[in-house]
N, C-alpha and C positions, 0 to 999 in steps of 0.2 A: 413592636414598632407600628405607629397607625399612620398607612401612608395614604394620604387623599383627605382627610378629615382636618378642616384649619386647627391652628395651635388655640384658635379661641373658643374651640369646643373640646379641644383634649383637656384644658385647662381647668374647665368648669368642675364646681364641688357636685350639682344638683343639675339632672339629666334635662339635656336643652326642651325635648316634645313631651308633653302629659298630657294625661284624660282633656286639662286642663287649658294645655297647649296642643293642641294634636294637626298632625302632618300627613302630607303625600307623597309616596316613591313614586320617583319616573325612573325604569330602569331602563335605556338605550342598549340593547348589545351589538356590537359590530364584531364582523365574520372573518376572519381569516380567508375564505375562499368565494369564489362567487357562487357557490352552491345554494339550494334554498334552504332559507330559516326559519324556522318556526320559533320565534322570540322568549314565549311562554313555559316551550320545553327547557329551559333554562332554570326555573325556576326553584329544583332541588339546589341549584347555588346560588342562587340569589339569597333562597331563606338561610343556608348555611354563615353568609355573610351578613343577612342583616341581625341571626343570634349575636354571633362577635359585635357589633353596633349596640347590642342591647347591653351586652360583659361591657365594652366603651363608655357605656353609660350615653350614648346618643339621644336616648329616649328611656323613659323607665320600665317597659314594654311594647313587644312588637304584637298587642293584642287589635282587635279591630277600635278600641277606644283612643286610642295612640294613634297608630295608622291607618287612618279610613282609608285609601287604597294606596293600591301596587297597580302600577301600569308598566308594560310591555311593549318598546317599541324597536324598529329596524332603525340603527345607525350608519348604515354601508360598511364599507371592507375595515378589516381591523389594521391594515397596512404592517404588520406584523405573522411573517409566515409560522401558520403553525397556533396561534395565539389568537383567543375571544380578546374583546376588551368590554369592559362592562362598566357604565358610565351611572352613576347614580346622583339623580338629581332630589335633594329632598328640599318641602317647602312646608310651611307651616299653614293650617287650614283655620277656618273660624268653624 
């Protein structure tokens, strides 16, 4: 089940970002605690989730020609104790 990804990208034959079409992650994460975050440290799950997006067929590669960057930002509290929340904005680049 792909949850957060619209029905008009699950639906596609032929991967939305290429070499061709290439895009940027903005990953937002938001904290459970008010403790400090270092955004970045995140990022063995990030990439874990953006492989599954590549199996999705999101893009046809998460190589640096598909996604010229990953950015890393503080979203505030995750309002869920216990619980990240990781908000992924992708956009398509020229």
């Amino acid at each position: 089940m792909l949850i957060g990804i619209p029905q008009s990208i699950r639906t596609r034959k032929r991967a939305t970002f290429s070499p061709s079409n290439p895009c940027e992650v903005v990953v937002t994460v938001c904290s459970p605690t008010r403790t400090k975050l270092d955004p970045p440290n995140l990022y063995p799950t990030v990439k874990a989730i953006i492989d599954g997006m590549t199996d999705a067929g999101i893009w046809t590669d998460d190589n640096y020609k598909v996604i010229k960057a990953i950015t890393f930002k503080y979203g505030g509290l995750s309002n869920e104790k216990g619980h990240y929340k990781l908000i992924f904005d992708i956009k398509g680049v020229k």
